[in-house]
C-alpha positions in Angstrom: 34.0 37.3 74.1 30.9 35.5 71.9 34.1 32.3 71.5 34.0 32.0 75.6 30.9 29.8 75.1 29.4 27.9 78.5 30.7 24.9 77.0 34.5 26.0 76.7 34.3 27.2 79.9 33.3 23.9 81.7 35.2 21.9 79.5 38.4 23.8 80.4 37.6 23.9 83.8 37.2 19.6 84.1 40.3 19.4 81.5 42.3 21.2 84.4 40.8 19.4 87.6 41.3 15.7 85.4 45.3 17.3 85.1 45.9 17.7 88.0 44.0 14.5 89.3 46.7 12.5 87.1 49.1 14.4 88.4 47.9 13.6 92.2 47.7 9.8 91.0 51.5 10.0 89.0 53.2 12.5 91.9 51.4 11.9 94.9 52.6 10.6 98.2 52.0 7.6 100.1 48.6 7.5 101.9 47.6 9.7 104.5 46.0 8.7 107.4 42.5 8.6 106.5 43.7 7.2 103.6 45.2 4.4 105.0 42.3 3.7 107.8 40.3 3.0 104.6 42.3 0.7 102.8 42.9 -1.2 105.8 39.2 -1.5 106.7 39.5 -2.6 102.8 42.0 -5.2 103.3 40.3 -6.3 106.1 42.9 -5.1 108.5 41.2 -2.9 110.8 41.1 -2.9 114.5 38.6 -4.3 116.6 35.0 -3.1 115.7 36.1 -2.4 112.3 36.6 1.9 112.6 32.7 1.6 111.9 32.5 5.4 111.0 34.3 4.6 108.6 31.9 4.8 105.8 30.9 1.9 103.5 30.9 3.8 100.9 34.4 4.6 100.7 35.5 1.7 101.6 34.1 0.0 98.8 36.0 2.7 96.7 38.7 1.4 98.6 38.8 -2.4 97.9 38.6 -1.4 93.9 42.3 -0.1 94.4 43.2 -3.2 96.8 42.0 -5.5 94.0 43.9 -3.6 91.4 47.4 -4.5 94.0 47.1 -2.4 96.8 49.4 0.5 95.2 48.9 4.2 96.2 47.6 5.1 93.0 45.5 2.3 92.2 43.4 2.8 96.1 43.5 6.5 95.0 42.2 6.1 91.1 38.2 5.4 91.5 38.0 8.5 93.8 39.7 10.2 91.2 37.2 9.4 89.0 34.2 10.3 91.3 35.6 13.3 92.6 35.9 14.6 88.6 32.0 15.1 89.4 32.1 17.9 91.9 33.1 20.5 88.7 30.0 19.1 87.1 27.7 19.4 90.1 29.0 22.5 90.8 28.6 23.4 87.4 24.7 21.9 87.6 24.1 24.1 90.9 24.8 27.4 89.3 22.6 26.5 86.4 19.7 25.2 88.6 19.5 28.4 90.7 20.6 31.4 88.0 21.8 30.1 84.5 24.5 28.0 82.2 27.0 30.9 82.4 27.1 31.1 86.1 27.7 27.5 86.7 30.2 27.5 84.1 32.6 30.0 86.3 31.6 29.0 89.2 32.8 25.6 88.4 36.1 27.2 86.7 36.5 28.9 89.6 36.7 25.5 91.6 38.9 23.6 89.4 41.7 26.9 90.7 40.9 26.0 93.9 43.5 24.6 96.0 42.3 22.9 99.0 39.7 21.1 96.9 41.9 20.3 93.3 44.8 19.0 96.0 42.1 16.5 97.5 41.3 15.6 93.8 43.4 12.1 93.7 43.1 11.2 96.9 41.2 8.1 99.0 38.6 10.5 100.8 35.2 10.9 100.8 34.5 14.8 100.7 34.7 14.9 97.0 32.4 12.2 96.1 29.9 13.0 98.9 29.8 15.9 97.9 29.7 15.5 94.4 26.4 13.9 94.8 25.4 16.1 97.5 25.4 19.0 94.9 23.9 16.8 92.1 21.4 15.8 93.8 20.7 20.2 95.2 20.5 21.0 91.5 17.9 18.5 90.5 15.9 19.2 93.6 15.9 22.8 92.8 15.5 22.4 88.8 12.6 20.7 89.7 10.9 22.4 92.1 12.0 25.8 90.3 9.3 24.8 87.7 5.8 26.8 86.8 4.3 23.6 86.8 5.6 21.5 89.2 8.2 18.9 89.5 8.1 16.0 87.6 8.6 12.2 87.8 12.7 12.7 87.7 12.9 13.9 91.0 12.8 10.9 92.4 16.4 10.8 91.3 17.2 13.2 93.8 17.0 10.2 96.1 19.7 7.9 95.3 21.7 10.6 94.8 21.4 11.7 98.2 21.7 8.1 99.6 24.8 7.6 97.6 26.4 11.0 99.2 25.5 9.0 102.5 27.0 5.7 102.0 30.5 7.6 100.8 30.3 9.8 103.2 27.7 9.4 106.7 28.7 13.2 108.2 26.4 14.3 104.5 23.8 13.2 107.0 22.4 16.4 108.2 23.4 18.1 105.1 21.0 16.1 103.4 18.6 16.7 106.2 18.6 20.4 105.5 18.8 20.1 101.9 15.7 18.2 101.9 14.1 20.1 104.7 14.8 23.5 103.0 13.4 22.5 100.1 10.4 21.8 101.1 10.1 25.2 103.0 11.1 27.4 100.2 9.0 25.3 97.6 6.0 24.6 100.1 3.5 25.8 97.0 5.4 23.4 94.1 5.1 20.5 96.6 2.0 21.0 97.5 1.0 21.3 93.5 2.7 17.6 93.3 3.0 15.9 96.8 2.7 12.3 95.7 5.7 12.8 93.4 8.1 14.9 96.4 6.9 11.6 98.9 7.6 9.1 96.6 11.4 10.8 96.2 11.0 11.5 100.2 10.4 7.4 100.5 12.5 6.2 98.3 15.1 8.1 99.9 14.4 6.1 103.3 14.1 3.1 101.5 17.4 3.3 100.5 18.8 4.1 104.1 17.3 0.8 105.3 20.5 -1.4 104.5 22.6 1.0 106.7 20.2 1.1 109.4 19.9 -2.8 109.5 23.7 -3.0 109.9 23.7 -0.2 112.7 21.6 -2.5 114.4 23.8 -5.8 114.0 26.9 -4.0 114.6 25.5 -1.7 117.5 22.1 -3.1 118.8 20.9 0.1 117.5 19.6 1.4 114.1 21.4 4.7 114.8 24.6 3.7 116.5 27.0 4.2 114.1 25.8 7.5 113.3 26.1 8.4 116.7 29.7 6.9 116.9 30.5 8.6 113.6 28.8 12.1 115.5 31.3 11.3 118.0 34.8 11.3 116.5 35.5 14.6 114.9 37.5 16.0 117.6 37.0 20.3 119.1 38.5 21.4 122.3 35.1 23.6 122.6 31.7 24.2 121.1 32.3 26.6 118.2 36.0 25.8 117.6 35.1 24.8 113.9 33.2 28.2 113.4 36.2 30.2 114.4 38.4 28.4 112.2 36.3 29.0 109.0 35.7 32.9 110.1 39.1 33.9 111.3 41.8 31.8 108.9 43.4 33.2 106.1 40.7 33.3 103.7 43.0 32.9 100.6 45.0 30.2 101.9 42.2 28.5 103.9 39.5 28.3 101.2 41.6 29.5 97.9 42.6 32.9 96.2 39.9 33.3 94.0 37.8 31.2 96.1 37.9 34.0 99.5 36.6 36.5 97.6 33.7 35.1 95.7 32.4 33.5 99.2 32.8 37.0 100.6 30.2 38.4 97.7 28.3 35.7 98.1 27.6 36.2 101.9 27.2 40.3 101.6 25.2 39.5 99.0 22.9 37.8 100.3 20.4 40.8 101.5 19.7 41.6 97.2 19.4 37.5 96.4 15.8 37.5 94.4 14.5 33.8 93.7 13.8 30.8 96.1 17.1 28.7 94.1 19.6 31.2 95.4 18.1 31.6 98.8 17.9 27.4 99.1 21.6 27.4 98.4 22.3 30.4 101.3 19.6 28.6 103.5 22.0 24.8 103.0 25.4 27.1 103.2 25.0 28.7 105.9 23.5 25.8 107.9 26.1 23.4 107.1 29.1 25.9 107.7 27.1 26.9 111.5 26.1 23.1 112.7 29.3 21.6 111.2 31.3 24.8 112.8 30.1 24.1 116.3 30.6 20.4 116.8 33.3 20.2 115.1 37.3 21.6 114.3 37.5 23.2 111.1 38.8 22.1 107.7 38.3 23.2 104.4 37.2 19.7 103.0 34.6 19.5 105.8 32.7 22.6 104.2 33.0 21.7 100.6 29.4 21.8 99.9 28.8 25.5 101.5 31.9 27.0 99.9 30.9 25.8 96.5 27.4 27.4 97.2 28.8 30.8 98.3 31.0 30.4 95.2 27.9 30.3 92.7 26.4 32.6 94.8 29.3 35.2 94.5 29.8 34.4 91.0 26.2 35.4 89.8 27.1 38.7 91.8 30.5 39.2 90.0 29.1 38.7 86.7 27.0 42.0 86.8 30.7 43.5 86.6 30.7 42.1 83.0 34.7 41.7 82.6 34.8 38.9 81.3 38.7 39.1 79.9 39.8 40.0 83.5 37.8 37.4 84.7 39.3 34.3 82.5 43.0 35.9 83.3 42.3 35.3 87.1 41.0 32.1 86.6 44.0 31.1 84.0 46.2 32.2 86.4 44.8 30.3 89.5 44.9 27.1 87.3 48.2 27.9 86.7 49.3 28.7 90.1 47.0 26.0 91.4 49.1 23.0 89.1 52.6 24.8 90.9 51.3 24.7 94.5 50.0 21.0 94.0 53.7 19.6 92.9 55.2 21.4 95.8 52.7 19.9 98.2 52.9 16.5 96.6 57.2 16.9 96.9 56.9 17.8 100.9 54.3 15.3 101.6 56.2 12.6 100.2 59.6 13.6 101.7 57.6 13.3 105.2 55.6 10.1 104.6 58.8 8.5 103.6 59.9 7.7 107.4 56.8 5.8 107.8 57.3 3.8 104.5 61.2 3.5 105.9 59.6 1.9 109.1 58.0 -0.4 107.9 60.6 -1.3 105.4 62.5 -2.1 108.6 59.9 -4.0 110.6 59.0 -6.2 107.0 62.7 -7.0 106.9 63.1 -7.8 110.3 60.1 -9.7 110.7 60.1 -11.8 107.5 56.6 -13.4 107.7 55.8 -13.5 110.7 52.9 -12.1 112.8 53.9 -8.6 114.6 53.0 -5.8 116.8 54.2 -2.7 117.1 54.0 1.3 119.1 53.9 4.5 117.9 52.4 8.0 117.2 51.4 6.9 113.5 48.9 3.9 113.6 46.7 3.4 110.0 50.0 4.4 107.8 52.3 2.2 110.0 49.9 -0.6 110.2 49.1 -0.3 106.4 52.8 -0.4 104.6 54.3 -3.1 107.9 51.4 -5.5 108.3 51.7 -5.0 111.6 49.2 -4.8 114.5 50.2 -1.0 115.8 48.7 0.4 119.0 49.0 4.5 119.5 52.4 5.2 122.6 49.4 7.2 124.5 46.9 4.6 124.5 49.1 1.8 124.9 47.1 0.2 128.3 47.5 -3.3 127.4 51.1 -5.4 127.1 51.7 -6.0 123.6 51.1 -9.6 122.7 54.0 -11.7 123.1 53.0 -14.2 120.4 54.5 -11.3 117.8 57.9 -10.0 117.2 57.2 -6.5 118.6 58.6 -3.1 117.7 58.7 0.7 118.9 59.2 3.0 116.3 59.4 7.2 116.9 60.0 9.7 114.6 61.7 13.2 114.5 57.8 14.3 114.0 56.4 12.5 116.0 58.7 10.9 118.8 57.4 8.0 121.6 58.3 8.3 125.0 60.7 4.3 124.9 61.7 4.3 128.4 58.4 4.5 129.9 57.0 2.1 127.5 59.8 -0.2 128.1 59.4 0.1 132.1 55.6 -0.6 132.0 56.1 -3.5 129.0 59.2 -5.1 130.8 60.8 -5.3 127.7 64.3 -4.1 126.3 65.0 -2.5 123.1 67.3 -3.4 120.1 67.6 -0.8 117.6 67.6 -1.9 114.1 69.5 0.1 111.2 67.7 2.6 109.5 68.2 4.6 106.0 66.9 7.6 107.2 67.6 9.3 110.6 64.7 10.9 110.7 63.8 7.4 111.4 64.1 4.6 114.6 62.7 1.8 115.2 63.1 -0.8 118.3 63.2 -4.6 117.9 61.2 -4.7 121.8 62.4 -8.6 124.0 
């Protein structure tokens, strides 16, 4: 197929990730919960201690779409835009370590991806973080791949690397191993140019000073945020993560074309010749081990090792030379991918549309003035009501009686009123509602 060029290929593959990015911005739901802890830290509504794992980064993102008037699309619209770059790194990676034609599927393949094309128009950082995660893996490599050396340009490596931090600070050790890994499977190239490898080293550390500095003010310690940030991904044991990625659904967990490649990719590790493919197994399976045992497991969480396996498998599947069956698969995962994502966007927003109705309620109730509320839902209630919400189970404190305060429980995720009443000393007035699915408690 001499008119499949490299080109077409990667142009395709970022015409169908842009779709379905406007399609996530046009059809998408209100925010999420992550979503909404960011553009409150944004507004400059966040809860005491300002959720400070919450990373600058993306809360810069963030403030853009608060600027633009706060709407759904405009908070979600420069991630958009950043997260378009994960084709290209991906695209970059498979260049960097085999050739143009690898990167080019690999990076089709991704754009049929589902959990990562549904994340495409969202306020998150996985995308962008790992955008430049992968950007900045494919210089490193291309450069230290080189018969002579690396050049000058791999200092760039470094505020690439610093800018997956800043969006997202769990790229952390990632970056650590990248970095690490390189210098171990490239010990001879950096030892041919060392000043050039520690000036990208430095730089890199220069450029981590600003965070440590705020650490320090916020915590008293240069590394206290990271720890906090270390802190909050929830697992009920060591290892929960790992099973998660190595005994879910393959297809539906990481994507239908997606499964298969990764599964290539790991078997075929034992015949990988070249230290650029075995630096991308060495950062894969590192990040999918240390993030699997401290951590539950979620496909956005791995984005960087599944994107690896993925060029990794691809380079495998291309000695089958089908290149036909290959770009019907692909078609068709595009096709099927654009289907799913309508139908997720359709059930999302028919189940964030309680909250919204909430705090429809509670703004009409309230008017203007200064209120509090309890629930299950805290950064999407406290995002579209304005008001100050504390979680039913954490609820140790009364709620201040200098706000009109509510209750609010869903069919999803109902409160427990009368105990909250008892322990507040309060009684409750139930305000009308438009959906049933829906109730929500004036509290006096």
């Amino acid at each position: 197929m001499p008119w499949l060029t490299d080109r077409r290929l990667i142009s395709a593959a970022l015409l169908v990730w842009i779709a379905m990015a406007l399609v996530g911005l046009v059809l998408g739901p209100a925010l999420g919960h992550d979503e909404a802890a960011f553009a409150l830290v944004a507004r400059g509504d966040g809860p005491p201690g300002g959720w400070l794992y919450r990373s600058e980064g993306t809360v810069a993102i963030a403030k853009l779409g608060v600027a633009l008037g706060g709407a759904a699309w405009q908070l979600r619209l420069a991630s958009a835009v950043l997260g378009t770059g994960f084709v290209i790194a991906v695209f970059a990676v498979g260049r960097a370590a085999f050739h143009a034609r690898t990167g080019a599927w690999a990076a089709a393949l991704i754009a049929g991806a589902h959990p990562m094309v549904q994340r495409s128009s969202e306020l998150l950082s996985d995308l962008p973080a790992a955008a430049c995660l992968l950007g900045g893996m494919a210089l490193l490599a291309g450069e230290l791949d080189r018969a002579g050396g690396p050049r000058r340009r791999i200092v760039a490596v470094a505020p690439l690397f610093a800018a997956a931090f800043y969006v997202r600070y769990g790229s952390a050790p990632v970056i650590a191993l990248a970095v690490g890994a390189a210098l171990l499977v490239w010990w001879r190239a950096v030892a041919l140019r060392p000043i050039r490898v520690l000036a990208m080293v430095v730089t890199l550390a220069l450029l981590g000073i600003p965070h440590l500095l705020r650490s320090r003010a916020a915590t008293g310690t240069m590394l206290g945020i990271l720890k906090v940030s270390a802190g909050v991904p929830r697992h009920a044991y060591v290892g929960e993560g790992l099973v998660t990625y190595l005994t879910s659904n393959p297809f539906l967990f990481y994507g239908a074309l997606i499964a298969p490649a990764v599964a290539l990719g790991l078997v075929g590790l034992p015949w990988v010749r070249g230290k650029a493919p075995w630096y991308l197994a060495i950062v894969a399976l590192a990040q999918l081990v240390s993030l699997g045992l401290k951590s539950h497991g979620q496909p956005r969480y791995v984005f960087v090792a599944t994107a690896l396996f993925v060029v990794l498998g691809v380079d495998r599947l291309a000695r089958l030379d089908r290149p036909r069956v290959a770009l019907g698969l692909v078609a068709t995962s595009w096709l099927a991918v654009a289907i799913v994502g309508v139908l997720r966007y359709r059930y999302l927003d028919d189940e964030y549309a309680v909250i919204v109705e909430a705090a429809r309620v509670i703004r009409a109730d309230t008017g203007d003035r200064p209120c509090a509320a309890v629930a299950l839902i805290v950064p999407q209630l406290m995002w579209y009501s304005g008001c100050e919400v504390a979680a039913s189970g954490l609820l140790d404190a009364p709620l201040p009686a200098d706000r009109t305060r509510y209750a609010v429980t869903f069919t999803r995720w109902p409160i427990d009123l009368a105990s909250i009443l008892a322990a507040q000393h309060l009684h409750a007035t139930l305000l009308p509602a438009a959906d049933p699915r829906t109730k929500v408690w004036r509290l006096q």
